[in-house]
Phi, psi and omega in degrees: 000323178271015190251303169331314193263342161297336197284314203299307207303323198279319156269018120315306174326300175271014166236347212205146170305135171287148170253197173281321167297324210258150156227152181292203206253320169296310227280316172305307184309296184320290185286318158338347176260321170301294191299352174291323180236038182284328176298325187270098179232026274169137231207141180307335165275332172302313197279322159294338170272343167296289158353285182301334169314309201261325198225076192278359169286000158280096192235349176202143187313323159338288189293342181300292190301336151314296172311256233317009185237332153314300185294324167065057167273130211268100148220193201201148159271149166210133195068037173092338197238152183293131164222144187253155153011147190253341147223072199287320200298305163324320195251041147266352160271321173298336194270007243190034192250042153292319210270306168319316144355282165319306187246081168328304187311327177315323181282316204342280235266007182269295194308329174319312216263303180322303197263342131314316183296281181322337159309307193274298215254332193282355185288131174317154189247115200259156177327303178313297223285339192289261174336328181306299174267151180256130192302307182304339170223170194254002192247104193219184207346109183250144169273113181274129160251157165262109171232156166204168211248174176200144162213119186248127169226065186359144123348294189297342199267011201242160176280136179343327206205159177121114170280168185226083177231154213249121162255135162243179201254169170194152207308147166271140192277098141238236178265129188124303184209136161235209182025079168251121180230118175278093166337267201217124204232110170231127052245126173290020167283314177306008192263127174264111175095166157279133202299130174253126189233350154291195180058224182266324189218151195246112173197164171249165166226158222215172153197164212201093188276126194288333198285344190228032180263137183233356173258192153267179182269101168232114183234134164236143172223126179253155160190182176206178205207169160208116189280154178233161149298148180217103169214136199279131170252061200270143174257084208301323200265012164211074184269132188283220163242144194264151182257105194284323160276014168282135165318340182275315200273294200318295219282315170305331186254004176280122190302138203225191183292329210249299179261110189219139183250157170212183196305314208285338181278340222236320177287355189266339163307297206276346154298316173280341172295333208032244193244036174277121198258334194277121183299326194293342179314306192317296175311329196275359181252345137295271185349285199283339156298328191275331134332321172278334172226001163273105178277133184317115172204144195286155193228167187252098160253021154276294038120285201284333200280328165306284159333316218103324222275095197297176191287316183273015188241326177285336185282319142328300172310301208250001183060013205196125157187200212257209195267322160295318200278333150277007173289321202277310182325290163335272224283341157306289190315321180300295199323315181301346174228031190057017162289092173319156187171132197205162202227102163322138182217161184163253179212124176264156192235038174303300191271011164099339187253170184251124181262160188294165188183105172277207183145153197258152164256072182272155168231160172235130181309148188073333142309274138110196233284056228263127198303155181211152169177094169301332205257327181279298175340295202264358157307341181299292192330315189260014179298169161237172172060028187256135165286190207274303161321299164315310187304325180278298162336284186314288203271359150307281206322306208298005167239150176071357162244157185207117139309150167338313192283072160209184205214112167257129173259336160207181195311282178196181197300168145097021181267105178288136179329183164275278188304082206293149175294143179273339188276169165268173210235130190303347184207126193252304186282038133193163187267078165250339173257171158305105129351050231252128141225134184210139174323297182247151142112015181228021173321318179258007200072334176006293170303319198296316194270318189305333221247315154347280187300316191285359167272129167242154184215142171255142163201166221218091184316149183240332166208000000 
């Protein structure tokens, strides 16, 4: 697509005067070279001395370049100078966990969230609970949120002239989470079309004519929503036969930009599967392996998504990524053996506030869609004082169950508005953030990030 909107650029270019509306090809080039290195800010002394800190038998630089190649730490040159990851510190604690060990307080907030689960979700299912859920679905105790969003942006920092437009993301209606309602949107003259919450991705668009905005740029928006629980009582024998010619079996199994397979991902499937024939049997033997051996980390996925370079192919490779790439991972090893599978992407409200968050899908015929969460699963791994037993409850609940607290914002990864932004987007395969397009003043993203940092969101459990 971005090679597309250059071709177009180059011949608009050789046929038409340039205007203000059109960009070149450099202007595209530009930003895509910004966003390739946005991630790296972390400066080669900086990043040794953090090291050293954590591991001080790293003492002459030898052994420095040794971890860090050991270590597979995420850098890039950039402007002439090595700069590493912007979050290389952290994930010497996921990668690591000798090192977790060492600093407990570091875990505090896995054991938190761990020992909640188990509280809430993790309980043997006892008479109440029995009556609570109803056999026929899988969609129970639901939870209402209020959320609302804030964007403060001077005057002075936006350009003089120049359209402007803001896509923001917002809960999607599908099976699962409804009563999706928009409160209130100001300023609502700017919204363009009505806020879309069907279909594949949930967003609104805002546009800003600049020459005749005279404040600053404030924008608010509420609105709630309501999410259910979900756990599958699945009967591995009376799973249906999949329809290889539905549009639902194609469009899931297909090797994609993000979630994407080849043979060698596709011989590494039918290796943890062995001679296991049953898909939901599979899935739960792809879980547990990308648990067991995708460590958890954050990754500059601007960076990969700038390069090309897919998600689930880099996790494979490297042994390591965050709750998308590994969600992306997941749902490629299912494809790769026909297991439709697509990775819902949007927000979790564990500490009440809403965090960015992806999570995998797989489906079965008789069935539908069944929940995964690869990455919330293997949170155990950095908890303490939690047992062997607990540790298994807990990473059991996240296949085929989901807790309440999440905000899904589109289907799966790699999904664009229908009115797609013409600039490019610093994360382009999901909406967790705003959308910018603006005539003048983004070459570098600039607008693109000003608009970023000043967004904030609250939310507010309602039940």
């Amino acid at each position: 697509m971005k090679s597309l909107i250059a071709l177009l650029a180059l011949v608009l270019l050789a046929t038409a005067p340039v205007s203000a509306l059109e960009k070149s090809s450099d202007y595209y080039t530009t930003q895509n070279e910004t966003k390739s290195k946005m991630e790296f800010t972390v400066t080669f002394d900086e990043a040794k001395n953090t090291i050293r800190m954590y591991y001080p038998q790293i003492n002459a630089d030898e052994l420095f370049y040794e971890f860090i190649e050991e270590r597979d730490i995420q850098r890039r040159i950039v402007d002439g100078s090595e700069m590493f990851f912007t979050g290389f510190e952290s994930n010497l604690f996921y990668r690591d966990l000798d090192l977790v060990e060492q600093n407990p307080e570091w875990a505090d907030h896995f054991t938190e969230a761990v020992r909640f689960v188990l509280s809430e979700y993790g309980r043997e299912r006892q008479a109440g609970f029995a009556e609570f859920k109803q056999p026929w679905s899988a969609f129970f105790d639901p939870r209402e949120f209020l959320v609302e969003y804030s964007i403060e942006v001077p005057r002075l920092d936006l350009p003089d002239e120049g359209d402007l437009k803001i896509w923001l993301p917002l809960p999607l209606n599908r099976l699962g989470q409804d009563m999706i309602e928009i409160i209130d949107i100001v300023p609502a003259e700017s919204v363009v079309g009505f806020p879309r919450i069907d279909g594949e991705i949930a967003y609104m668009l805002l546009s800003f004519e600049l020459v005749s905005l005279e404040e600053d740029l404030n924008i608010k928006v509420l609105f709630s929503f309501r999410h259910f629980r979900q756990e599958f009582d699945i009967d591995p024998s009376q799973i249906g036969d999949y329809d290889w010619e539905s549009p639902l079996y194609i469009e899931n199994t297909l090797s994609t930009e993000s979630i994407y397979y080849n043979e060698e991902m596709k011989d590494l499937a039918g290796r943890i599967i062995g001679e296991e024939k049953n898909a939901y049997l599979q899935a739960r033997l792809l879980y547990d392996y990308v648990v067991e051996n995708i460590f958890y980390s954050l990754i500059a996925h601007a960076s990969l998504e700038a390069e090309g370079i897919p998600e689930s192919l880099f996790a494979m490779e490297h042994g390591y990524g965050d709750c998308g790439m590994q969600s992306m991972f997941f749902a490629a090893l299912c494809r790769s053996i026909g297991i439709p599978a697509r990775t819902p992407g949007g927000f979790q409200l564990f500490s009440g506030q809403l965090g960015t968050h992806f999570w995998a899908e797989f489906y079965l015929p008789n069935y539908g869609w069944i929940p995964v969460d690869t990455s919330v699963g293997q949170g155990v791994m950095y908890s303490v004082g939690v047992t062997e037993e607990e540790s298994r409850i807990y990473k059991d609940f996240y296949f085929g169950n989901l807790d309440p607290l999440r905000m899904v914002v589109q289907n799966s990864v790699d999904m664009m508005p229908e009115e797609r932004p013409k600039d490019i987007q610093p994360l382009e395969k999901v909406m967790q953030f705003p959308f910018v397009e603006s005539e003048f003043g983004n070459e570098n993203l600039e607008l693109s990030d000003l608009i970023t940092d000043s967004f904030t969101i609250r939310a507010l459990p309602l039940r």
